[in-house]
VOMIKOL-841760 format. One line per field, with one value per residue (C-alpha): residue number from 1; y, x, z. Coordinates in steps of 0.02 Angstrom, whole numbers. Each point is the difference from the previous one (the first is absolute). Example, Ala and Ser with C-alpha at 12.3 -4.5 7.8 and 13.67 -1.06 7.14 Angstrom:
<recs>
nr	[1 2]
yy	[-225 172]
xx	[615 69]
zz	[390 -33]
</recs>
This chain:
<recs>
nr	[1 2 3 4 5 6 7 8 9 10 11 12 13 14 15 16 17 18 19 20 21 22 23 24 25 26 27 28 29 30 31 32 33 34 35 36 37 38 39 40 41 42 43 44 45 46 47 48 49 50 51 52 53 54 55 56 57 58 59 60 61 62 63 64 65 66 67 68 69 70 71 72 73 74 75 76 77 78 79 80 81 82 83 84 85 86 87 88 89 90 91 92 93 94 95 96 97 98 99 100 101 102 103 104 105 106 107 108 109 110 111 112 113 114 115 116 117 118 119 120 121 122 123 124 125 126 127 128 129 130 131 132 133 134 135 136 137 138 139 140 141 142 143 144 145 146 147 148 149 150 151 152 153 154 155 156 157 158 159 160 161 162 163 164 165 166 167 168 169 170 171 172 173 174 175 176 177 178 179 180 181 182 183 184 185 186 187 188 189 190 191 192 193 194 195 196 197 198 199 200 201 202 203 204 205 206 207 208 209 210 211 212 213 214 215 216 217 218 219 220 221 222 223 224 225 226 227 228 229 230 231 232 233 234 235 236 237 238 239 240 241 242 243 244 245 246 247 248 249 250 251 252 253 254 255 256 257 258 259 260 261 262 263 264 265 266 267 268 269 270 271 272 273 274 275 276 277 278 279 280 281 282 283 284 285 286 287 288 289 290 291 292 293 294 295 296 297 298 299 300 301 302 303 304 305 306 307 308 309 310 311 312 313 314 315 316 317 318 319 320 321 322 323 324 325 326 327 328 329 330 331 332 333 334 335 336 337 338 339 340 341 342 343 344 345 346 347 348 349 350 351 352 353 354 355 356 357 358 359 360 361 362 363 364 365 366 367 368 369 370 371 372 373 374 375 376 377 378 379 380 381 382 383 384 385 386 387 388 389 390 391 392 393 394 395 396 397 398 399 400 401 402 403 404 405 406 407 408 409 410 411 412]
yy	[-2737 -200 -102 -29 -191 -85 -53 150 77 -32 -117 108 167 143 165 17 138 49 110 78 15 156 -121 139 -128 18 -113 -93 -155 -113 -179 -141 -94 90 -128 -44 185 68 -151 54 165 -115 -89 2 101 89 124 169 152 99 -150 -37 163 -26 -164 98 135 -129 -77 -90 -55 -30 -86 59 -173 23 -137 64 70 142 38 9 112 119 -17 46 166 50 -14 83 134 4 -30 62 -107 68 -169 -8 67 -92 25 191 34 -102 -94 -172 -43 49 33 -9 160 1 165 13 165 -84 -72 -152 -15 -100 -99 78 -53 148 35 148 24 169 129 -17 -68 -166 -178 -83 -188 -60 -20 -134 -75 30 62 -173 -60 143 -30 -174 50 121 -128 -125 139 59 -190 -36 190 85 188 102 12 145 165 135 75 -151 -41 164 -16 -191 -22 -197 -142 -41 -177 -15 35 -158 -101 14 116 173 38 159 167 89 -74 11 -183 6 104 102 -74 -172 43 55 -135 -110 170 -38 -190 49 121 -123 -131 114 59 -190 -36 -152 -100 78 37 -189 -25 93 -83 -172 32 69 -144 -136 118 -18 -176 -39 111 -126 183 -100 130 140 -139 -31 198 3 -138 85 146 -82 -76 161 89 -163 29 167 8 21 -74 101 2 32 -70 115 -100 -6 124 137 127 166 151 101 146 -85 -20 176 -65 71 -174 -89 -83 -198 48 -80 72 42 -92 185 -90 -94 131 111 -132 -127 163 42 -165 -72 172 -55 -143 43 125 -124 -140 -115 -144 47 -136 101 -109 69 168 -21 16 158 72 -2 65 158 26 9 92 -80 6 -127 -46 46 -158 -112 -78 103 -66 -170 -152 -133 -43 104 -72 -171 -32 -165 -59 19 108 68 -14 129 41 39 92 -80 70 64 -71 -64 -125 -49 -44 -84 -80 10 154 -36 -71 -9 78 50 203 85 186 150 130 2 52 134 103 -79 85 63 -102 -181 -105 -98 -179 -96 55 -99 -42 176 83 21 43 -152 15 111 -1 153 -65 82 -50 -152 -55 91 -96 26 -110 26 -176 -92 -136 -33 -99 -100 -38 -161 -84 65 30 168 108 -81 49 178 -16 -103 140 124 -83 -23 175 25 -116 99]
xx	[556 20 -123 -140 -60 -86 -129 -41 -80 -167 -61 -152 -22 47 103 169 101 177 46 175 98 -106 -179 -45 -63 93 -63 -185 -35 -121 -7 -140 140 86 127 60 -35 123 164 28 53 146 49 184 16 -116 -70 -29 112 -154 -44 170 11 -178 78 143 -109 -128 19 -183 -139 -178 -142 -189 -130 -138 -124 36 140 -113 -50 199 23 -137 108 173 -85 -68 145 112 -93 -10 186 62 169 161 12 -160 -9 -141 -154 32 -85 -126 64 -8 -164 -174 -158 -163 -102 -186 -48 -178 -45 11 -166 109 154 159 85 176 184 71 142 -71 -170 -52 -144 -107 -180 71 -3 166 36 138 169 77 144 73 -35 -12 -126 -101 -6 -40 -142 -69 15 -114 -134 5 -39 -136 -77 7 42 78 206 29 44 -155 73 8 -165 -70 63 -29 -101 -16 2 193 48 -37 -180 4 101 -145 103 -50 -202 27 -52 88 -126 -154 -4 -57 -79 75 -100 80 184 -33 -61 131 125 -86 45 185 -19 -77 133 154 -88 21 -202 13 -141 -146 59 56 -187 -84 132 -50 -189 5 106 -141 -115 50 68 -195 -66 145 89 169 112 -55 -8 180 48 -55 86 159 -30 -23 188 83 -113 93 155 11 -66 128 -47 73 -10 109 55 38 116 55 135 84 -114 -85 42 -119 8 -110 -142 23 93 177 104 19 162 -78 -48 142 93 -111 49 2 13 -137 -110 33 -22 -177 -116 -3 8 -138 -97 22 -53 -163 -54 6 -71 125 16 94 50 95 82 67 84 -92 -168 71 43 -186 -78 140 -20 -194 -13 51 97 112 50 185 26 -142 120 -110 -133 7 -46 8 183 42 187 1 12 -19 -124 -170 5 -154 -202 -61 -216 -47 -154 -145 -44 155 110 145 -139 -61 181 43 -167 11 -43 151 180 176 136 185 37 164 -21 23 -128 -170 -180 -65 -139 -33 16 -197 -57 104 -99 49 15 75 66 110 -47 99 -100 125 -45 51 -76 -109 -37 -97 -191 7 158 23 109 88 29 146 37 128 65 103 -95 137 93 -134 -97 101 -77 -175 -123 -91 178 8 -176 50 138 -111 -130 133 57 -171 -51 167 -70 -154]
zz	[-8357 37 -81 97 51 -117 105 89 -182 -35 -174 -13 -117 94 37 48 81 26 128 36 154 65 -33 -154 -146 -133 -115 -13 -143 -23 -40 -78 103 145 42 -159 -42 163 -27 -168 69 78 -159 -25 -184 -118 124 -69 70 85 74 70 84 75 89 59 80 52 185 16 -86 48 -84 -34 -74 -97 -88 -197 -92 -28 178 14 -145 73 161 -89 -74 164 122 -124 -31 179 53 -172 12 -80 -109 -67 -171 -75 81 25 -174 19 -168 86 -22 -114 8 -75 -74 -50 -59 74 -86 -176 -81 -51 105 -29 139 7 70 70 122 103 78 -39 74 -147 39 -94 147 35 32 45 23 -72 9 -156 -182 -52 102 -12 -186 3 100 -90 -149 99 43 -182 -31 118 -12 -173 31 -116 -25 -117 57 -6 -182 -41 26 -66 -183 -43 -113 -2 137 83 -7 185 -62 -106 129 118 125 -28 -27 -132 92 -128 -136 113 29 163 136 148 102 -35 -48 193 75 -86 107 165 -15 -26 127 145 -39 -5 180 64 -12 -104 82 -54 -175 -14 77 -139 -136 62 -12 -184 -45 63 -68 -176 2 72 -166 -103 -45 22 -80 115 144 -59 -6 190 6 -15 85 168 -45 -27 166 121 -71 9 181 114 192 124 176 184 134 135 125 179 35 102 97 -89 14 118 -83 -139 122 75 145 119 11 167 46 13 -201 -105 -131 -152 -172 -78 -175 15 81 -156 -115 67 -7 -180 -37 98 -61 -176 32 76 -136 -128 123 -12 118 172 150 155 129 171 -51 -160 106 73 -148 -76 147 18 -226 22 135 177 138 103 150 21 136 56 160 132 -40 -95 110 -125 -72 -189 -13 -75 -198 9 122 24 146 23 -64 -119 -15 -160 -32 -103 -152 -71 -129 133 62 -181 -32 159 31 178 126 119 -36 74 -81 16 43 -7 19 134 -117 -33 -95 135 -96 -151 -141 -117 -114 95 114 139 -55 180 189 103 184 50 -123 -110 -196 -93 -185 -65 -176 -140 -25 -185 -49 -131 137 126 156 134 155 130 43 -147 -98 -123 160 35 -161 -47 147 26 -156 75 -13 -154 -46 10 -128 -140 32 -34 -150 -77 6 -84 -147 3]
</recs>
């Protein structure tokens, strides 16, 4: 395979796939990089030899973004366990990445790195990215929380305090230092954080921490202190951008394709719905533009239209000018953002909402009646529009409005 042009690979984390002359993939990566990541493939020496057979086999390449290194390790797993590609030989194990374990079903449970979720009552966090920062992790939580660390024979045959005890990091369950009912509450903190909610924990952190500073208790003021340091570093912000793109494919939405629908970006259609899914469980933040709109109201639920040139009066093919006037409806969180119930915006698109999907709303229509955002009311934010903001945003502060919303309900 030629090395691809530089330019053409994107700077942002992200998934790569070879294919080989037939289009099977043979091989999927990912990268905290992906251009840097995908050249040294091409360098001239040093490559291994399974790797220089996968070039010789390989005849294209194709390229999958996401926001974080680990939205693109979650990625990697997926599609090969989904295209399971004769190169791969990592993932295949599952060895690649770790895991949490809290072992609900013990008075005083540990917080464990293991490699394998198991059936077994215990609650699983994860993955991460590698032993190593799974471990540094865990060393920050142990720091801010104090849970226990040895094993449960351990526990059951001391017969004094460990040093952790004395070091402030581990409260003594095994000497009947403390309750189970608050070794567990110190669990459910570790718990909500490892589970991405961060804000009211750092709430509650913040208010003790006046609290005893106001009642001059500086040393416990100073212990909370801490804590709220190790909760913002641990917390990991994660969110999605699901961007403009190729059509869907119908049968997603229940639907025979018509000839005016375009080819369906197959790779993309397998990979958007678990991700977007993920992301909704755990109520991360999620901004859909054009295809991305369409691919939130198909995942929840919806339908499209296949082709809206019948009946589309108002021009939907320009990315760069503002073509056409969009009304947005009052009361939702398109118009708190905006701050305006109508504006003009670009549109470059052939598909469209039809019946939106339970639990969206319809945020703004075009003059044709067109769907052009609609967003989920209980969502922390979950908004999709159907023209393209990011080519108009450097000029007029409402597009732009949408993307510093976006990014502060990331920070949030």
């Amino acid at each position: 395979m030629q090395k691809p042009d530089p330019s053409s690979i994107p700077l942002s984390p992200g998934v790569y796939l070879y294919r080989d002359g037939k289009g099977q993939v043979i091989y999927v990566g990912k990268a905290r990089i992906l251009r840097r990541r995908v050249l040294s493939y091409f360098r001239p020496e040093g490559l291994p030899a399974k790797t220089k057979a996968m070039l010789a086999h390989a005849q294209s390449i194709e390229f999958l973004t996401t926001t974080t290194e680990k939205e693109a390790l979650l990625l990697e797993a997926s599609l090969i366990k989904k295209y399971r590609p004769h190169y791969n030989i990592v993932l295949r194990d599952d060895k690649q990445y770790v895991l949490f374990r809290v072992n609900i079903k013990h008075p005083f449970p540990r917080l464990e790195v293991v490699r394998k979720a198991r059936r077994d009552g215990a609650r699983y966090f994860g993955p991460f990215t590698s032993s190593l920062a799974a471990r540094e992790t865990w060393k920050l939580l142990h720091r801010a929380f104090p849970l226990r660390r040895c094993s449960d024979r351990a526990m059951k045959n001391r017969v004094r305090p460990c040093l952790y005890h004395h070091m402030g990091q581990c409260p003594a369950p095994c000497m009947g230092l403390v309750t189970a009912e608050d070794y567990l509450e110190g669990v459910r903190r570790v718990c909500d954080l490892l589970q991405g909610k961060a804000d009211p924990l750092l709430k509650e952190l913040r208010s003790r921490m006046e609290a005893a500073a106001e009642a001059l208790e500086f040393e416990q003021a100073a212990v909370l202190r801490d804590q709220i340091r190790a909760v913002e570093k641990t917390v990991e912000r994660q969110a999605t951008v699901l961007p403009g793109g190729g059509d869907m494919d119908p049968q997603f939405y229940g639907q025979e394709r018509i000839p005016a629908c375009g080819e369906p970006n197959l790779l993309r259609d397998a990979a958007e719905p678990p991700l977007l899914r993920a992301f909704l469980a755990a109520d991360k933040p999620v901004l859909g533009i054009c295809r991305g709109i369409q691919v939130m109201n198909v995942v929840l639920g919806g339908t499209l239209y296949q082709d809206i040139k019948p009946f589309a009066h108002v021009p939907h093919n320009d990315h760069w000018a503002k073509i056409h006037t969009v009304t947005v409806r009052r009361g939702t969180k398109l118009e708190q953002i905006l701050g305006q119930d109508t504006v003009l915006v670009n549109s470059q698109h052939h598909q469209a909402v039809d019946r939106i999907a339970p639990g969206l709303t319809l945020a703004a229509l075009s003059e044709d009646g067109i769907v052009e955002a609609i967003e989920k009311p209980d969502a922390k934010f979950c908004l999709g529009v159907q023209w393209h903001p990011e080519w108009l945003s450097a000029a007029d502060p409402a597009m732009q409005g949408l993307f510093d919303a976006f990014v502060a309900a990331c920070r949030h």
